[in-house]
C-alpha positions in Angstrom: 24.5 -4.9 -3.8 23.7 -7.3 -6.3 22.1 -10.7 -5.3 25.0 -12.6 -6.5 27.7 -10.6 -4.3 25.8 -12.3 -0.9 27.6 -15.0 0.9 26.1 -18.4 -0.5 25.5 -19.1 3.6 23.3 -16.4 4.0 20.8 -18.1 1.4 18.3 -19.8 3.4 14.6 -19.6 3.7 15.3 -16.7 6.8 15.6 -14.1 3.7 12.5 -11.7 3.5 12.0 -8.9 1.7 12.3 -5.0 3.3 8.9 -4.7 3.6 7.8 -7.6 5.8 10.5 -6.5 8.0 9.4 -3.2 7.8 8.5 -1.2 11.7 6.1 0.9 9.2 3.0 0.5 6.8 3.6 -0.2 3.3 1.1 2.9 2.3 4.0 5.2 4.4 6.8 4.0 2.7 6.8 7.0 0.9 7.1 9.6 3.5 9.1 7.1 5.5 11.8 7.4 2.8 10.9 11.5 2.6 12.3 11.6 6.3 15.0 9.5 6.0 16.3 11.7 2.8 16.1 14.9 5.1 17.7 13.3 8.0 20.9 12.0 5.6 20.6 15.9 3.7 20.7 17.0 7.9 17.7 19.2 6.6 15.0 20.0 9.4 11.3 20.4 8.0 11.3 23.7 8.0 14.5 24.0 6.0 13.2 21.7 3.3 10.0 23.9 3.4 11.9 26.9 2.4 13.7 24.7 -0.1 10.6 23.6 -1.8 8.0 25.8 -1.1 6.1 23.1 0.4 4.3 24.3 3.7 6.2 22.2 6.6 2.5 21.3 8.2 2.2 19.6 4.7 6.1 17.6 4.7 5.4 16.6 8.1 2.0 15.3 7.3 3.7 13.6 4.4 6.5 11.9 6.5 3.7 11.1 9.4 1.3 9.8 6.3 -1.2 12.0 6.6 -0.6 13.3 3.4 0.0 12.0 0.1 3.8 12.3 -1.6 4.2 13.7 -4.9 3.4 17.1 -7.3 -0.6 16.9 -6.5 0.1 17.5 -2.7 1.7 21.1 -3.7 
């Protein structure tokens, strides 16, 4: 949605951004967004683990942040 396409009344100083409304840390954004992508793909962690190859002790540390998202965490 583009900025312009919101209702001139819901302009007001109430507006914050997704992150301060956030129920999670910034730093697990990541694997908040990993767990949500499963969820919509109705994938469980071990599914995606066979996908990937990824271990599923290491996606759900990842969605949990315990573990960092990307390549390195292979």
């Amino acid at each position: 949605m583009r900025t312009d396409d919101i209702a001139p009344s819901l302009w007001n100083d109430d507006l914050v951004r997704w992150e301060e409304r956030s129920v999670c840390p910034r730093e697990n954004a990541p694997g908040v967004f990993l767990a949500d992508a499963r969820y919509r793909e109705d994938l469980s962690q071990r599914a995606l683990a066979e996908m990937t190859g990824i271990p599923r002790r290491h996606i759900s540390g990842m969605e949990n942040g315990k573990r960092p998202v990307g390549e390195r965490n292979i």
